[in-house]
VMD Tcl script that builds the backbone (N, CA, C; Angstrom):
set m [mol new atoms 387]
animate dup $m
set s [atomselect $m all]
$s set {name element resname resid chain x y z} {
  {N N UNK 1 A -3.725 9.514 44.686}
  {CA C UNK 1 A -2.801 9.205 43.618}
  {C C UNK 1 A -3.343 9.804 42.315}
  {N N UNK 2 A -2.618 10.493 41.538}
  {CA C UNK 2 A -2.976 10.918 40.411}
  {C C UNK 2 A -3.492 10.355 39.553}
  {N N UNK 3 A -4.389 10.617 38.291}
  {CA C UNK 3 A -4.475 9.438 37.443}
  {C C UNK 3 A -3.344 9.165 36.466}
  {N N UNK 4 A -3.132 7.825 35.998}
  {CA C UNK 4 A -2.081 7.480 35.076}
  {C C UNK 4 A -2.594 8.045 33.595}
  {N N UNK 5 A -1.691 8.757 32.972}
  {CA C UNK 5 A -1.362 9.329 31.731}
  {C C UNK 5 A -0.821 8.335 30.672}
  {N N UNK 6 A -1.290 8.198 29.590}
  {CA C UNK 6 A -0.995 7.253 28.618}
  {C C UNK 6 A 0.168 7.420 28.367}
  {N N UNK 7 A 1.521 6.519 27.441}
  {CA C UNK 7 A 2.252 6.911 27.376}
  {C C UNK 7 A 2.448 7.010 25.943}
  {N N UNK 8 A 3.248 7.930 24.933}
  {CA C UNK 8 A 3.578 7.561 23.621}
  {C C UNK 8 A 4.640 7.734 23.686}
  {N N UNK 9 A 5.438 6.555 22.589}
  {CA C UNK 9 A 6.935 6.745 22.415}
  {C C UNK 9 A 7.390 7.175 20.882}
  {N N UNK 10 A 8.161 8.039 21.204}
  {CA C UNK 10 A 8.174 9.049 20.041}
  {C C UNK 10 A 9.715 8.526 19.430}
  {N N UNK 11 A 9.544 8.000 18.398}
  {CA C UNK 11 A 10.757 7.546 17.471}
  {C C UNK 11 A 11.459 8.363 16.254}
  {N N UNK 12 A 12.410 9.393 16.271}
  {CA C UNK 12 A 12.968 9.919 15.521}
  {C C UNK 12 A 14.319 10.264 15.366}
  {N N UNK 13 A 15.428 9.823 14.620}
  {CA C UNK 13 A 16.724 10.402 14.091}
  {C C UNK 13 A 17.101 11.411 14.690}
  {N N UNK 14 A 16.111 12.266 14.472}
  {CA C UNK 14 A 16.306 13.932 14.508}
  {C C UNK 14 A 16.023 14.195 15.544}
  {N N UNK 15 A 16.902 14.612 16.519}
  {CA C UNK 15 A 16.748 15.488 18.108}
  {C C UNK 15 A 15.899 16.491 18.168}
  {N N UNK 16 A 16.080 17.204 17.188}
  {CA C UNK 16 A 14.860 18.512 17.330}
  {C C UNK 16 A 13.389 18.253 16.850}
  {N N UNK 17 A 13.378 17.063 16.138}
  {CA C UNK 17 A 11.812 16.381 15.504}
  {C C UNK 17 A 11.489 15.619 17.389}
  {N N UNK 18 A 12.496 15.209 17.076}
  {CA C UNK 18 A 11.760 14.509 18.987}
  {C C UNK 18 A 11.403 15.167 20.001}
  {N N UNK 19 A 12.208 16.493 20.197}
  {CA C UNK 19 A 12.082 17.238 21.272}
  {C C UNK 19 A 10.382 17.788 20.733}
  {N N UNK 20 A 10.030 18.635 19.592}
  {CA C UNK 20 A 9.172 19.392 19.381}
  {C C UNK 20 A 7.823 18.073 19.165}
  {N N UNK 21 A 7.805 17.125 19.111}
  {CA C UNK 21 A 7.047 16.541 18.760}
  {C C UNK 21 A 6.937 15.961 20.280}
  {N N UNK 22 A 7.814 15.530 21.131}
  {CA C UNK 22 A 7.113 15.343 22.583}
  {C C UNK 22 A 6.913 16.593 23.614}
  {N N UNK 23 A 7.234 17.904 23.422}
  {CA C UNK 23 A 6.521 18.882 23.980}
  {C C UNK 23 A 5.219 18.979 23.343}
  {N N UNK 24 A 4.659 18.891 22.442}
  {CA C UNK 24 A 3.249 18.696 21.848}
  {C C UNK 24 A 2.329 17.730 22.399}
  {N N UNK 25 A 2.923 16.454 22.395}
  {CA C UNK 25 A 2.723 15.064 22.936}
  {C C UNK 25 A 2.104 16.228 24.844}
  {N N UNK 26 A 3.219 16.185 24.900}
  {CA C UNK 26 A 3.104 16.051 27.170}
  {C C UNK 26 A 2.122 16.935 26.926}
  {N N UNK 27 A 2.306 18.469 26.130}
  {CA C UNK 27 A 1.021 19.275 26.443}
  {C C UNK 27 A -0.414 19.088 26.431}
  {N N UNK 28 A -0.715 18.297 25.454}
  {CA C UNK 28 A -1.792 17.491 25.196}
  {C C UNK 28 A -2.219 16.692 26.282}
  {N N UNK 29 A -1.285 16.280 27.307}
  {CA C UNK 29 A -1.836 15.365 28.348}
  {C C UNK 29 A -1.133 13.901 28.646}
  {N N UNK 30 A -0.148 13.711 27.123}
  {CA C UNK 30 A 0.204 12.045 27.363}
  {C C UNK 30 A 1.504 12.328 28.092}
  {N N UNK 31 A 2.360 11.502 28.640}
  {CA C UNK 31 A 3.444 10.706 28.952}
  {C C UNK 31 A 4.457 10.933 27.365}
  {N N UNK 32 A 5.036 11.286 27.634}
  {CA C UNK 32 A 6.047 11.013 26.498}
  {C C UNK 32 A 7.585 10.447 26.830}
  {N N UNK 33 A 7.631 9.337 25.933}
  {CA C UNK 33 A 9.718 8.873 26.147}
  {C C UNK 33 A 9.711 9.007 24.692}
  {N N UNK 34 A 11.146 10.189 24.587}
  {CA C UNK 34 A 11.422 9.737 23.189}
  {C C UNK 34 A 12.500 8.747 22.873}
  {N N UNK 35 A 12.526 7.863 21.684}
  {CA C UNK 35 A 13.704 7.343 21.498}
  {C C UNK 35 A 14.360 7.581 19.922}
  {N N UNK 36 A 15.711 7.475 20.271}
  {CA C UNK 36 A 16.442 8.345 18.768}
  {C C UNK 36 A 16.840 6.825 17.625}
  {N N UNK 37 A 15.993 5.445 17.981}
  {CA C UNK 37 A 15.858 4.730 16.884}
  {C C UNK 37 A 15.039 3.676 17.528}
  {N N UNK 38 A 14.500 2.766 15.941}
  {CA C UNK 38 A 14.177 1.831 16.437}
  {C C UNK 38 A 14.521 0.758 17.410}
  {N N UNK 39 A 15.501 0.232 17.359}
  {CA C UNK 39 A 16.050 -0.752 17.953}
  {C C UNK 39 A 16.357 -0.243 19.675}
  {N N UNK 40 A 16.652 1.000 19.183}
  {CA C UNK 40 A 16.443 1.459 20.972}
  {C C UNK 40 A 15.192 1.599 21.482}
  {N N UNK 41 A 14.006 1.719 21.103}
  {CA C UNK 41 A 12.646 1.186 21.785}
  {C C UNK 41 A 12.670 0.180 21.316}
  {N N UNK 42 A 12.870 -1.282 20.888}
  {CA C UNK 42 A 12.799 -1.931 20.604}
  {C C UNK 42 A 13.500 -2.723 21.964}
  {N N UNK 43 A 14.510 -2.435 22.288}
  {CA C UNK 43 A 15.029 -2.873 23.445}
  {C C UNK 43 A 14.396 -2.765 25.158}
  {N N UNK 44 A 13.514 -1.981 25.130}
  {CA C UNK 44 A 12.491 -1.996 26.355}
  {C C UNK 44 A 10.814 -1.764 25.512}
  {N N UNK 45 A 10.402 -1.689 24.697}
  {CA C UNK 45 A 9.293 -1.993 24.277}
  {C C UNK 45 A 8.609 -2.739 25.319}
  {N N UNK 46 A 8.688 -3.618 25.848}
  {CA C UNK 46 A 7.996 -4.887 26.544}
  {C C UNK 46 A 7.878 -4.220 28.152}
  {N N UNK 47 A 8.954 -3.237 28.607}
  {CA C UNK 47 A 8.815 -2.564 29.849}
  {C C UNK 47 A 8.016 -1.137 29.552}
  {N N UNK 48 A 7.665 -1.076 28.537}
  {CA C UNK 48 A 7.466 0.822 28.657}
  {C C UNK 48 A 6.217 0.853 28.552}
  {N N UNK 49 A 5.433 -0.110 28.586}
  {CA C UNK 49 A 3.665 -0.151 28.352}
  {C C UNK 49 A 3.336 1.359 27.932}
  {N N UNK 50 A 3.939 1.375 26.505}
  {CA C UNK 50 A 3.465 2.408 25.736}
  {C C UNK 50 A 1.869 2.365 24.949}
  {N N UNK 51 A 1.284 3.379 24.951}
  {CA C UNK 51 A -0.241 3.338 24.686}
  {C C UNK 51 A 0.048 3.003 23.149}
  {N N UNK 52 A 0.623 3.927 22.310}
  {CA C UNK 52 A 1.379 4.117 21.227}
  {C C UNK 52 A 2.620 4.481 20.790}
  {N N UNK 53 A 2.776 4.379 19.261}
  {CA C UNK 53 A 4.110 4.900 18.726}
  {C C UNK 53 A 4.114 5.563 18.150}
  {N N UNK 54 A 5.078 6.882 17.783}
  {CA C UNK 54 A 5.096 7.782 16.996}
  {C C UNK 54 A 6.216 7.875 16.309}
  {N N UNK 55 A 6.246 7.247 14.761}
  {CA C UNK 55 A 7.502 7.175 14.297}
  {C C UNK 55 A 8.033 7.698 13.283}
  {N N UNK 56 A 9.098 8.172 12.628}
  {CA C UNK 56 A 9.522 8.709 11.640}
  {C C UNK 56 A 9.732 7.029 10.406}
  {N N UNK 57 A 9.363 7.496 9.401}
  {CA C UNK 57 A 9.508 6.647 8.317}
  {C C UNK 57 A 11.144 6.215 8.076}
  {N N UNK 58 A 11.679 7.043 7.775}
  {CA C UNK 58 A 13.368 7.062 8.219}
  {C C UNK 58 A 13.683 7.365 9.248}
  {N N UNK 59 A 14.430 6.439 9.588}
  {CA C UNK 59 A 15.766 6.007 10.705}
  {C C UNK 59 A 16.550 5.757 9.781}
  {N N UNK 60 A 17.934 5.698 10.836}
  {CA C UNK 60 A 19.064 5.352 10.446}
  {C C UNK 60 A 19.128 3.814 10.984}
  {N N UNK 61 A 19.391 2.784 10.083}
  {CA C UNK 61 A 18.944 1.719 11.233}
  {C C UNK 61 A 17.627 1.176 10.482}
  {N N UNK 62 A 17.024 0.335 11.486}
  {CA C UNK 62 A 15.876 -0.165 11.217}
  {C C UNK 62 A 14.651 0.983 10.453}
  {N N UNK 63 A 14.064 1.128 9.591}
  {CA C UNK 63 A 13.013 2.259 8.999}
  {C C UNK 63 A 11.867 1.701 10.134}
  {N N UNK 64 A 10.871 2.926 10.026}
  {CA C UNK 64 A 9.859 2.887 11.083}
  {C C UNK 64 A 8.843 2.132 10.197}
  {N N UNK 65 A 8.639 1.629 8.974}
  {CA C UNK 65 A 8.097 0.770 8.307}
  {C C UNK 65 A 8.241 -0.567 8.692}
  {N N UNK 66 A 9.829 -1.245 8.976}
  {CA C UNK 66 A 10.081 -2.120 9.409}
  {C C UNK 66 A 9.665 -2.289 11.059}
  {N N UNK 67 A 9.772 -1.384 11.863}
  {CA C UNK 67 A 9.026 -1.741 13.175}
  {C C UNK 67 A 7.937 -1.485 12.974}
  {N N UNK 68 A 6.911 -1.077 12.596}
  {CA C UNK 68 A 5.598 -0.985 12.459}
  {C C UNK 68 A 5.212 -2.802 12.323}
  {N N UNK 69 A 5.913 -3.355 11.808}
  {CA C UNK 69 A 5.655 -4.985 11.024}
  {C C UNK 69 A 6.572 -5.802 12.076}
  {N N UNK 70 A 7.278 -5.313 12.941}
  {CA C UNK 70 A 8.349 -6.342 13.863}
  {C C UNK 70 A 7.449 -6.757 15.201}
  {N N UNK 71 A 7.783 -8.072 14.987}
  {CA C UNK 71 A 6.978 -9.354 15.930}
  {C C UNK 71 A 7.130 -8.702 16.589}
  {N N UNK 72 A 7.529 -7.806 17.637}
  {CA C UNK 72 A 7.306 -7.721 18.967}
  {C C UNK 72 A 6.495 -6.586 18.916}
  {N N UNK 73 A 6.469 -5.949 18.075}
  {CA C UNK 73 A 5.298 -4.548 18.192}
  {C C UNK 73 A 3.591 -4.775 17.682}
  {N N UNK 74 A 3.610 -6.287 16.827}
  {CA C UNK 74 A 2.478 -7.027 16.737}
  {C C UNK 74 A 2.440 -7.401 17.393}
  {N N UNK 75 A 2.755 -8.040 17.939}
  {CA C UNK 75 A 2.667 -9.231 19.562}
  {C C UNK 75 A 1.993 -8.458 20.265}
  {N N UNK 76 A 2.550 -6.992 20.827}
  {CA C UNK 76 A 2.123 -6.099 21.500}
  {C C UNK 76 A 0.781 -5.243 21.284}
  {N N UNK 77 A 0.308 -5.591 20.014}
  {CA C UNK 77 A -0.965 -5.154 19.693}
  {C C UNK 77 A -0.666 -3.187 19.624}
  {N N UNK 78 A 0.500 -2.799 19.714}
  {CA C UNK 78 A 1.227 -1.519 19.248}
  {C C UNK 78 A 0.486 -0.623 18.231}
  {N N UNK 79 A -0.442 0.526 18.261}
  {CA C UNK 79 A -0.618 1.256 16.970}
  {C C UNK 79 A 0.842 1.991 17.167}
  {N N UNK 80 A 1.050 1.999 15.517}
  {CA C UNK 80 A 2.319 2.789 15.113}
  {C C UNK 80 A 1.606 3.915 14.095}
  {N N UNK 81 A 1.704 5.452 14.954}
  {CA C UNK 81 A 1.423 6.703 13.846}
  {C C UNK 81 A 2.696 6.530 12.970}
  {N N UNK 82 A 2.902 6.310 11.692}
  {CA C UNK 82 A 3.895 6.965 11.202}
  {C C UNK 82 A 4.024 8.142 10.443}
  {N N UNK 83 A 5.295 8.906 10.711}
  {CA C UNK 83 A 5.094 10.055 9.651}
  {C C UNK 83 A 6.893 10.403 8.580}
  {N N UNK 84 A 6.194 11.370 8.107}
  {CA C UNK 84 A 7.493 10.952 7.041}
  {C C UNK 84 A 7.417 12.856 6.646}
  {N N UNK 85 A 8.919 13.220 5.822}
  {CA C UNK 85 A 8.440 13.930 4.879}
  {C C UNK 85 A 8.487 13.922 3.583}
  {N N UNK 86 A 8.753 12.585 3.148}
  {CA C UNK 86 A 8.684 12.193 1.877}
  {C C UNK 86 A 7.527 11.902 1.205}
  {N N UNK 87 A 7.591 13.043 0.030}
  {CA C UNK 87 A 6.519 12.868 -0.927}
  {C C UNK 87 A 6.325 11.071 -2.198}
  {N N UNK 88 A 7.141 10.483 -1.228}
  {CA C UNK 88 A 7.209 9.329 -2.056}
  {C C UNK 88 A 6.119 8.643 -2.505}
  {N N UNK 89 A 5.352 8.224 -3.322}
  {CA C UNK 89 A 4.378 7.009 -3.052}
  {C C UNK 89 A 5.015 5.736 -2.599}
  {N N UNK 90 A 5.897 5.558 -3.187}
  {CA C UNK 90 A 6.346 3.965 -2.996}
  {C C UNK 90 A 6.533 4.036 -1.514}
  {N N UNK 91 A 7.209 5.215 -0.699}
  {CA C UNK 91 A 6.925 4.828 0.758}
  {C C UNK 91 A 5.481 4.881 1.457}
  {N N UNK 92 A 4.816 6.085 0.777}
  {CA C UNK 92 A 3.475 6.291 1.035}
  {C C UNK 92 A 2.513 5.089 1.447}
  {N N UNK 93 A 2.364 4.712 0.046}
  {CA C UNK 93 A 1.697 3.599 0.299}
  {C C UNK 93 A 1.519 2.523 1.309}
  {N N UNK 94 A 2.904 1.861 1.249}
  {CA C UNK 94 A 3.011 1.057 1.904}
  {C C UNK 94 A 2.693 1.688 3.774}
  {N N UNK 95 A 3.768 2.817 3.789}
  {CA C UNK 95 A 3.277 3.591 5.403}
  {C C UNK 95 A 2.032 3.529 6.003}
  {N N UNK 96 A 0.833 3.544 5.091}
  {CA C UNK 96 A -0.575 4.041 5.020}
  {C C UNK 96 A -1.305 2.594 5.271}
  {N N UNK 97 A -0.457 1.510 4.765}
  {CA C UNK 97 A -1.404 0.086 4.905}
  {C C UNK 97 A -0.847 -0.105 6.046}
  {N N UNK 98 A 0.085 -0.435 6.477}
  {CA C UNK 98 A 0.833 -0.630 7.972}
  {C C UNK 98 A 0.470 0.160 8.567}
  {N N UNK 99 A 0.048 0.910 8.881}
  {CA C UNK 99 A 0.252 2.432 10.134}
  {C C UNK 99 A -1.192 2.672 10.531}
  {N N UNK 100 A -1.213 2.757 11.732}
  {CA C UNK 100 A -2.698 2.974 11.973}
  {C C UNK 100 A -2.815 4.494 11.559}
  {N N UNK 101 A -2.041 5.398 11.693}
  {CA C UNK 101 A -2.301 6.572 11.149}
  {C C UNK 101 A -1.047 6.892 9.729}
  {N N UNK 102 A -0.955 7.613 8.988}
  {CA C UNK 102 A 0.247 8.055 8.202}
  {C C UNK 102 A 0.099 9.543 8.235}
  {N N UNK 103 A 1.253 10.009 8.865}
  {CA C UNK 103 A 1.538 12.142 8.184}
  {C C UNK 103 A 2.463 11.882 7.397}
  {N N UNK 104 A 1.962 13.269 6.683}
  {CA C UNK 104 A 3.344 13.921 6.650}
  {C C UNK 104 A 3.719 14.882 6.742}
  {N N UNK 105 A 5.033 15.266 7.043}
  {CA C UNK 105 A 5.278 16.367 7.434}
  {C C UNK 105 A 5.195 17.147 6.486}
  {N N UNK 106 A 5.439 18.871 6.432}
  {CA C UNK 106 A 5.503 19.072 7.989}
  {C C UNK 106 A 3.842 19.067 8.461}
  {N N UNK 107 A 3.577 18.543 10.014}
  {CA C UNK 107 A 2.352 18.195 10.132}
  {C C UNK 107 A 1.234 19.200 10.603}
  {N N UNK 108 A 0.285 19.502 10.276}
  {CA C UNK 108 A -0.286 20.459 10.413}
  {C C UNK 108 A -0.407 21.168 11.930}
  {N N UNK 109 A -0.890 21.671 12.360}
  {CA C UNK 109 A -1.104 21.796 13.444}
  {C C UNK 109 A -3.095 20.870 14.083}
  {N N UNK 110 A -2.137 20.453 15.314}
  {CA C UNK 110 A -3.406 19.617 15.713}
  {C C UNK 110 A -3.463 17.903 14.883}
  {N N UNK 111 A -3.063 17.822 13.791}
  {CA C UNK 111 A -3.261 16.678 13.264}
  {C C UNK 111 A -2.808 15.370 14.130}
  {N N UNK 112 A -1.273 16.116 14.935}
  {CA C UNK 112 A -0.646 14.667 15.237}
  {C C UNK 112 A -1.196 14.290 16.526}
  {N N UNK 113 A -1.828 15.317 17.213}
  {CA C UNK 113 A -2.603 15.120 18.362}
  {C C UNK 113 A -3.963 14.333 18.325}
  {N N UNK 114 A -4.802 14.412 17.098}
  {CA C UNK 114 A -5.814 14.173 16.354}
  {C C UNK 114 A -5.420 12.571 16.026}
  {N N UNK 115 A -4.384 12.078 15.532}
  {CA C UNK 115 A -4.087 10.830 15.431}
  {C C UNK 115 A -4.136 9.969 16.516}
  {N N UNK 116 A -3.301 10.606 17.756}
  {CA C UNK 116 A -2.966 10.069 18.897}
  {C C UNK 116 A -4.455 9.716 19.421}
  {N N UNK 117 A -5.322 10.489 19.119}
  {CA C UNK 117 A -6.204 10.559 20.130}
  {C C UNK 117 A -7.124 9.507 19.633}
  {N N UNK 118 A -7.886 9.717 17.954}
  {CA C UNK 118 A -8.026 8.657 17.187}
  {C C UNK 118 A -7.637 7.130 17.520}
  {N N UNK 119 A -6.176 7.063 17.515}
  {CA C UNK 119 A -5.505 5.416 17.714}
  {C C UNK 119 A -5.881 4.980 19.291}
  {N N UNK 120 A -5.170 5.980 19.827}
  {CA C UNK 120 A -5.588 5.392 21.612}
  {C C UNK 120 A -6.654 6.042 22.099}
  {N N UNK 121 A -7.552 6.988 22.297}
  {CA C UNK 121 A -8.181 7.872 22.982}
  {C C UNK 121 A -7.479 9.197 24.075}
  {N N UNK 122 A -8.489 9.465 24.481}
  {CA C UNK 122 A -7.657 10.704 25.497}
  {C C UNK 122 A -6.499 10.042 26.386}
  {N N UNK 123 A -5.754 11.181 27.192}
  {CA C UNK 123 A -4.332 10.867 27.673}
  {C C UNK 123 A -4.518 9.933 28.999}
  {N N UNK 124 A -5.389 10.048 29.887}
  {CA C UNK 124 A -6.009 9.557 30.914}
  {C C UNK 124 A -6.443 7.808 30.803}
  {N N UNK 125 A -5.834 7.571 31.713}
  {CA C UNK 125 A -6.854 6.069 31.059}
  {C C UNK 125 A -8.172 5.493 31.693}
  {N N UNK 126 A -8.489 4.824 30.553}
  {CA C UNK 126 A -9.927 4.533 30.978}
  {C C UNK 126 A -10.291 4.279 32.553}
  {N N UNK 127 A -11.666 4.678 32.799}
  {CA C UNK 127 A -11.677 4.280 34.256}
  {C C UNK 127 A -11.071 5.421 35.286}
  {N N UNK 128 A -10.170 6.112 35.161}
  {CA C UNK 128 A -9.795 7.080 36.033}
  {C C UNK 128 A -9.653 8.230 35.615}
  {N N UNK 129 A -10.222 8.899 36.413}
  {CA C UNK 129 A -10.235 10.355 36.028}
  {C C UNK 129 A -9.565 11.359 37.359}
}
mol reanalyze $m
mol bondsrecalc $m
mol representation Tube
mol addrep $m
């Protein structure tokens, strides 16, 4: 049996931010599901034994600020990368105290892999190789 691959769930609005950001994700080694809002990972969160989250600061819908802080993604002991491309502070800030990691876009190369790896470790999970 193969070994199990971590999974990250990649949260973004934008179809083409999700697609390019979980071909990065799988190449690297993890599992990737993307979902196109909060509330839609929010709705299997509890089935997707995701390692982590990867979220856009804006949604349409719930902001990825607000799930970063929603009981069920604490409960879950959840790191949430968030990233944004707003030069805001007022979102900044706050992104940066909540978020186990904060980008922003656009993200460098290697960085968001560098986070992932930082928050959870390599794609593999512990114990099996």
């Amino acid at each position: 049996m193969p070994p199990k691959r971590k999974l990250v769930a990649v949260i973004d609005d934008d179809d083409s931010v999700r697609k390019a950001l979980g071909r990065q994700i799988s190449a690297a080694g993890y599992r990737c599901h993307p979902f196109a809002s909060a509330e839609e990972f929010l709705a299997v969160a509890a089935i997707t034994a995701a390692a982590c989250i990867v979220c856009d600061v804006h949604l349409d819908g719930m902001t990825g600020l607000e799930l970063a802080v929603h009981p069920t993604i604490t409960e879950m002991k959840l790191p949430v990368v968030l990233i944004s491309g707003s030069d805001d502070p007022l979102i900044e800030a706050p992104a940066r105290d909540i978020a186990a990691i904060f980008l922003r876009k656009p993200i460098a190369p290697g960085k968001l892999l560098e986070a992932i790896v930082d928050t959870v470790g390599p794609p593999i999970a512990d114990g099996e190789d």
